[in-house]
C-alpha positions as CSV (number, residue, x, y, z in Angstrom):
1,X,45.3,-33.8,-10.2
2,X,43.1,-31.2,-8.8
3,X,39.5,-31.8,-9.7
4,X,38.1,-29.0,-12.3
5,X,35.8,-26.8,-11.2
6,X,33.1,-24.2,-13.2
7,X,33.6,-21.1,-11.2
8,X,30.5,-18.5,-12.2
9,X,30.8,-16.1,-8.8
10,X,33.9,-15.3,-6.9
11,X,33.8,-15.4,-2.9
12,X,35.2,-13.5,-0.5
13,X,39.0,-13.9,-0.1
14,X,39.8,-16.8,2.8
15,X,37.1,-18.8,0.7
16,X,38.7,-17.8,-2.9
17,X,42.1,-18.8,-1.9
18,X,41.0,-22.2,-0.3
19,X,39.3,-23.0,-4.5
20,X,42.6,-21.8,-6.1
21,X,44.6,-23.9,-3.4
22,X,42.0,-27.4,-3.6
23,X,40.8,-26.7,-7.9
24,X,41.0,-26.3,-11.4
25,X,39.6,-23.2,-11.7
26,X,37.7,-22.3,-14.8
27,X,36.6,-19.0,-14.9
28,X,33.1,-18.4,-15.9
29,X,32.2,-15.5,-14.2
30,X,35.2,-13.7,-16.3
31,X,34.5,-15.1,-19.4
32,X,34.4,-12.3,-22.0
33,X,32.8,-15.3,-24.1
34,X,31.0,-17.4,-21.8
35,X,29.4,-19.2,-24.3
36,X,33.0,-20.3,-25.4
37,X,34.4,-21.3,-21.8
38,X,31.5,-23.3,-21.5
39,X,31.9,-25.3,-24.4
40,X,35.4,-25.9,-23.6
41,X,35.4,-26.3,-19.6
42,X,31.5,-28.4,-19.8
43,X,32.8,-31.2,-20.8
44,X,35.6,-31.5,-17.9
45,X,34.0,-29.6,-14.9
46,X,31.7,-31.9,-12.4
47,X,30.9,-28.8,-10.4
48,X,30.2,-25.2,-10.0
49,X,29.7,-22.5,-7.5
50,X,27.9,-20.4,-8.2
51,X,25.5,-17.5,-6.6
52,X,22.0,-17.6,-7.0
53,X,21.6,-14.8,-9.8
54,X,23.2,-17.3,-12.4
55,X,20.9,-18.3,-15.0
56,X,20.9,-22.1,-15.8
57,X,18.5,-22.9,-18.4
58,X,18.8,-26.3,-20.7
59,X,20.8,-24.7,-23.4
60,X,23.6,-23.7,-20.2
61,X,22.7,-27.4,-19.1
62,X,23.9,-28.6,-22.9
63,X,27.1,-27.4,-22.9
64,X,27.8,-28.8,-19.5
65,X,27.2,-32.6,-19.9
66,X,30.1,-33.2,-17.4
67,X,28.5,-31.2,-14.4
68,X,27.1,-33.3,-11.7
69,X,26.7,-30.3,-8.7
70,X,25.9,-27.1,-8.1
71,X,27.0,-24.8,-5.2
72,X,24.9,-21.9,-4.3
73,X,26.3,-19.3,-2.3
74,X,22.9,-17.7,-1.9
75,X,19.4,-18.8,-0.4
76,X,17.5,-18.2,-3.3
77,X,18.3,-19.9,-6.9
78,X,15.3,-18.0,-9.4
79,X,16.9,-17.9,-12.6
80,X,18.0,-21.7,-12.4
81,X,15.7,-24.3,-14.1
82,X,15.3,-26.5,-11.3
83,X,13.6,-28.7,-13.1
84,X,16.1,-29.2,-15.6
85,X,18.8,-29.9,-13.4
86,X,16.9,-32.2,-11.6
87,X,16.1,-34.1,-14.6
88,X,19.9,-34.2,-15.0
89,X,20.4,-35.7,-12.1
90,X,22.5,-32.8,-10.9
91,X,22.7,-31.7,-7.2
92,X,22.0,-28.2,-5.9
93,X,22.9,-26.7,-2.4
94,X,22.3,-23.1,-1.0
95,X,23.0,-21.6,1.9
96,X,19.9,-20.4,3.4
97,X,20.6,-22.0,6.9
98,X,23.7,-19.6,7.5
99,X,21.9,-16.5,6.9
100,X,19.1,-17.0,9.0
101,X,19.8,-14.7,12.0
102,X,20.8,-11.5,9.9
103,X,17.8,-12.1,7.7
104,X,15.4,-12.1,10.5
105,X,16.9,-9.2,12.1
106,X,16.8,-7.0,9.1
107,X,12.7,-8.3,9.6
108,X,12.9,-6.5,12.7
109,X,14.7,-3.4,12.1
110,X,12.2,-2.8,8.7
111,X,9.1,-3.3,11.3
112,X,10.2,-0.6,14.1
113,X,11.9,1.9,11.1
114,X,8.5,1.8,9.0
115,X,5.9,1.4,12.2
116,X,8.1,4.5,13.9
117,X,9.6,6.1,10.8
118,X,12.3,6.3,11.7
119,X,13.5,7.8,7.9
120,X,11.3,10.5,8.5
121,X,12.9,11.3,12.1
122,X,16.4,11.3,10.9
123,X,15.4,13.5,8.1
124,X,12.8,15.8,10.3
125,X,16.6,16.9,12.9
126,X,18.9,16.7,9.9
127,X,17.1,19.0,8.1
128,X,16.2,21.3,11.0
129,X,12.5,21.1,10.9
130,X,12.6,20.1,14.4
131,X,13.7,23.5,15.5
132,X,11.9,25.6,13.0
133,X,8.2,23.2,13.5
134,X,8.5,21.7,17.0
135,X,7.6,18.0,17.5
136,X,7.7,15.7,14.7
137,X,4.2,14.2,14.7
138,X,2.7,11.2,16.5
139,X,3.6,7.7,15.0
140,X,2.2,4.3,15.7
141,X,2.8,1.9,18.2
142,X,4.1,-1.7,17.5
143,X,3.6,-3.7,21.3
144,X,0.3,-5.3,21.4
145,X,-0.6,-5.3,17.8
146,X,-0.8,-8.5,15.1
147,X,1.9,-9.9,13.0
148,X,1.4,-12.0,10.4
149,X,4.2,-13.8,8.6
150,X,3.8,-15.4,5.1
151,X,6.2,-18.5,5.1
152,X,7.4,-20.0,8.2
153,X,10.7,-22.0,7.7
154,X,13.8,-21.3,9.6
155,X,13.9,-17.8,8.6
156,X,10.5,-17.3,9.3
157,X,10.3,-18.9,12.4
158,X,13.2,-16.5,13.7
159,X,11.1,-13.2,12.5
160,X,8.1,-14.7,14.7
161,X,10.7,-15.0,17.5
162,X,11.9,-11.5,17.4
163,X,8.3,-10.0,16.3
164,X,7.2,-11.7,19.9
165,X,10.0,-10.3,22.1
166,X,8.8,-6.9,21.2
167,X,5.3,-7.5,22.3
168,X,3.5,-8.7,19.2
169,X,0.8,-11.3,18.7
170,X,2.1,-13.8,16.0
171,X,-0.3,-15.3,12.7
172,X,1.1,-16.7,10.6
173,X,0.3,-18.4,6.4
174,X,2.0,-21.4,4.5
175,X,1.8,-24.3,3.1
176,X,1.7,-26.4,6.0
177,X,0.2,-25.8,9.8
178,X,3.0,-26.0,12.0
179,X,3.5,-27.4,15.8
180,X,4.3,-23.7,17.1
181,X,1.6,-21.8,19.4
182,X,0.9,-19.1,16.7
183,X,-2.2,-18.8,15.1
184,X,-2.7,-20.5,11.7
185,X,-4.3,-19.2,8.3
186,X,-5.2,-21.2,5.9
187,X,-5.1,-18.2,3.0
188,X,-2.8,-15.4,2.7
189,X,-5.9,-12.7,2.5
190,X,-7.1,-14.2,6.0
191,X,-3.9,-13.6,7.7
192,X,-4.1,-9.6,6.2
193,X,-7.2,-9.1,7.2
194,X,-6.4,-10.4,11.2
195,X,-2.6,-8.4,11.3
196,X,-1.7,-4.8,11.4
197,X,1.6,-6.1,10.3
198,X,2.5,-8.5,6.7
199,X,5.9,-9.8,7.2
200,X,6.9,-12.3,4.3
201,X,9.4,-14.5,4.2
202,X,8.5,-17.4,1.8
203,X,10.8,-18.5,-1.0
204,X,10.8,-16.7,-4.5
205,X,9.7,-18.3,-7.7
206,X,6.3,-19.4,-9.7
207,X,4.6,-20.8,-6.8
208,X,5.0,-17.6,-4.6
209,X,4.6,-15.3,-7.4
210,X,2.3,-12.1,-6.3
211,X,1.1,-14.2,-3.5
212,X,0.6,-10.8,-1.3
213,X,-1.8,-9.6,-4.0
214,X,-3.8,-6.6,-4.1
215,X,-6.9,-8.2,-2.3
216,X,-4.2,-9.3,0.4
217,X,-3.0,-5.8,0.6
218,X,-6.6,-4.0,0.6
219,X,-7.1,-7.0,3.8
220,X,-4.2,-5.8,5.9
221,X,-6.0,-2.2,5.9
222,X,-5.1,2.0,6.4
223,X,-3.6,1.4,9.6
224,X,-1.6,-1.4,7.7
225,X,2.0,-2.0,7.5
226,X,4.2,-4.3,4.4
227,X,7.4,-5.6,5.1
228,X,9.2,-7.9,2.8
229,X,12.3,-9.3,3.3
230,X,12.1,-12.6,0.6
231,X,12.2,-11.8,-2.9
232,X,10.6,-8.9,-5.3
233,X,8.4,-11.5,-7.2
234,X,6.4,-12.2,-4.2
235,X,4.4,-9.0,-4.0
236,X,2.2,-7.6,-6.9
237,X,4.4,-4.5,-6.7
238,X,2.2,-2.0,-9.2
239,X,-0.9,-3.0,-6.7
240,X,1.7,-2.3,-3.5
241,X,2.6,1.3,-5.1
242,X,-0.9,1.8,-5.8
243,X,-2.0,1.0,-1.8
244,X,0.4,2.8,-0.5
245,X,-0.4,6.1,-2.8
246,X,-4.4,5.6,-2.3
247,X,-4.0,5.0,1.5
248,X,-4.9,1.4,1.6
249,X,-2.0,0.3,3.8
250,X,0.0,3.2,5.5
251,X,3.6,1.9,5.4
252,X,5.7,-0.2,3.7
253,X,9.4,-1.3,4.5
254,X,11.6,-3.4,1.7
255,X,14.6,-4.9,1.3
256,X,13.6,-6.6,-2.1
257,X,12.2,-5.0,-5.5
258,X,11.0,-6.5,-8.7
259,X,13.9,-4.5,-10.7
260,X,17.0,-4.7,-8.8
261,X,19.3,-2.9,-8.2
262,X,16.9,0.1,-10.0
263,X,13.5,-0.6,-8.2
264,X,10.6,1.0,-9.8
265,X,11.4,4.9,-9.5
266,X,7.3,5.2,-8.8
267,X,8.0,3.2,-5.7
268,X,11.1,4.5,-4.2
269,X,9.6,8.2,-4.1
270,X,6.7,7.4,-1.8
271,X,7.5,8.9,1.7
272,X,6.2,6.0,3.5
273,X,8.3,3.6,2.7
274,X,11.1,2.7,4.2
275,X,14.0,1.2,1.9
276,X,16.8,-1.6,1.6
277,X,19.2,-2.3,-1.0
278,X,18.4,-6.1,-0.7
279,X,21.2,-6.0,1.9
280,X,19.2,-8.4,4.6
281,X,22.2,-11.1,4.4
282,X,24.9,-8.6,4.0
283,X,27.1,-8.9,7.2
284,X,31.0,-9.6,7.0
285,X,30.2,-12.5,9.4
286,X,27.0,-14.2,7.5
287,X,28.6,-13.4,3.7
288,X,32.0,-15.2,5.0
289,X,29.1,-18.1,6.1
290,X,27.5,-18.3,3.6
291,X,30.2,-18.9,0.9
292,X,32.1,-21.2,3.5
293,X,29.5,-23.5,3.3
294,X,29.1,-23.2,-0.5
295,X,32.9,-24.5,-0.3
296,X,31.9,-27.1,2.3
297,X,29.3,-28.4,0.1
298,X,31.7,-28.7,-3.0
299,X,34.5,-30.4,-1.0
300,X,31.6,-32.9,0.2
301,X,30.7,-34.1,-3.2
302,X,34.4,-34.4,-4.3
303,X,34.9,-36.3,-1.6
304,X,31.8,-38.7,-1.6
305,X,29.8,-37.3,0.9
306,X,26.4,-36.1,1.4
307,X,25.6,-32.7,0.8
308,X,25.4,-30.2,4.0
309,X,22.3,-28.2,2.7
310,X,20.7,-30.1,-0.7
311,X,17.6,-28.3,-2.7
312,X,18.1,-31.5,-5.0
């Protein structure tokens, strides 16, 4: 028999098929009652996949006393109490490995578009202006000024990469010092105050939480630019629309808001900021990753093997 399996996010197509073809499905995610399929699939379903917007609290936990792994198709897991599935002895996988490259060249692509505003050029021909005005005015350079990253893991690390083949000197904040031959800060406010450039790319949840703050954004400066390509919750976003209004950074470029997929409408009418719809990942050739090795991961733990990319 086909082992039973909680499905709460469907994948793209090759890897759909292959979860139809190898499982039980049990279908979660089109539950008009989930509360219902949960009670009756919880006590027969020893895994999941899932993306990383699923909330798992204790009460989803409860009605799933069966479950013994969870696939993540997604780097980031917020709204699952990691804690509680831990304490369940349940395994968790995500997939930030696969979406490293497109992550960090999103990272890129926000510096030059906000340093160069871009935006504003496209809008400045489209609109005529050029021919009516003359030349657009001056914008600032990016070779030979200071980035500074918040969070150096593999995505991170591949930011610094790019960030240095275009001429910039590389800082960099986190938890750890690292053997790379970047310059260290031991606070997140240091590292503003030394860059013209914030990049983060640190994980979401409680222990990031408004970690660029609005003392880390008056550091950075006027001649200041924001980018953030990890997750809403990591920026003090009232204090970031508030700098960029008052002049206390000049530019900002996001891919990620604290109200997704409406960010703060406050925010998204400032001209200097250059906007993403939390689209970093979202290549035909890193989504297809991404849930392949979700799938990988499940097909490991049915068959008794360890995990590709375990959280837990």
């Amino acid at each position: 028999m086909k082992p039973d399996v909680l499905l709460a996010f469907e994948p793209r197509r090759r890897q759909m098929e292959a979860l139809e073809r190898d499982y039980t499905l049990h279908r979660y995610d089109l539950a008009k009652d989930k509360k219902a399929l949960l009670a009756e699939a919880g006590p027969i379903c020893r895994a999941m996949y899932a993306n990383g917007h699923l909330h798992v609290d204790q009460a989803f936990l409860d009605l799933a006393p069966a479950l013994e792994m969870i696939a993540v198709t997604s780097a980031g897991y917020e709204p699952m109490d990691v804690d509680a599935i831990a304490n369940r002895g349940i395994r968790l996988t995500n997939t930030s490995v696969a979406l490293v490259e497109d992550v960090a060249d999103m990272a890129l692509l926000l510096v030059l578009a906000t340093r160069r505003q871009l935006v504003r050029g496209d809008a400045y021909v489209r609109s005529g202006e050029w021919a009516q005005k003359g030349m657009m005015g001056l914008t600032t350079s990016t070779a030979g000024k200071r980035a500074g990253i918040v969070g150096l893991g593999r995505i991170g690390g591949a930011i610094a990469k790019r960030l240095e083949a275009v001429g910039l000197e590389i800082g960099y904040f986190g938890r750890t010092q690292k053997d790379v031959p970047y310059r260290f800060f031991d606070t997140a406010e240091g590292l503003a105050d030394w860059a013209d450039i914030l990049v983060v790319a640190a994980s979401g949840g409680s222990g990031t939480a408004h970690i660029v703050s609005a003392d880390v954004l008056s550091a950075l400066g006027p001649q200041g630019s924001f980018v953030n390509i990890a997750r809403g919750t990591v920026v003090d976003e009232k204090a970031l629309i508030a700098a960029l209004k008052e002049g206390r950074i000049a530019s900002a470029g996001l891919d990620v808001f604290m109200n997704e997929p409406a960010p703060d409408p406050e925010l998204i009418a400032l001209p200097n900021v250059t906007l993403y719809p939390h689209h970093a990942s979202g290549t035909e050739e890193t989504r297809d990753a991404m849930h392949q090795l979700a799938l990988d991961n499940l097909g490991a733990f049915f068959a008794g093997k360890p995990l590709l990319t375990p959280v837990i």
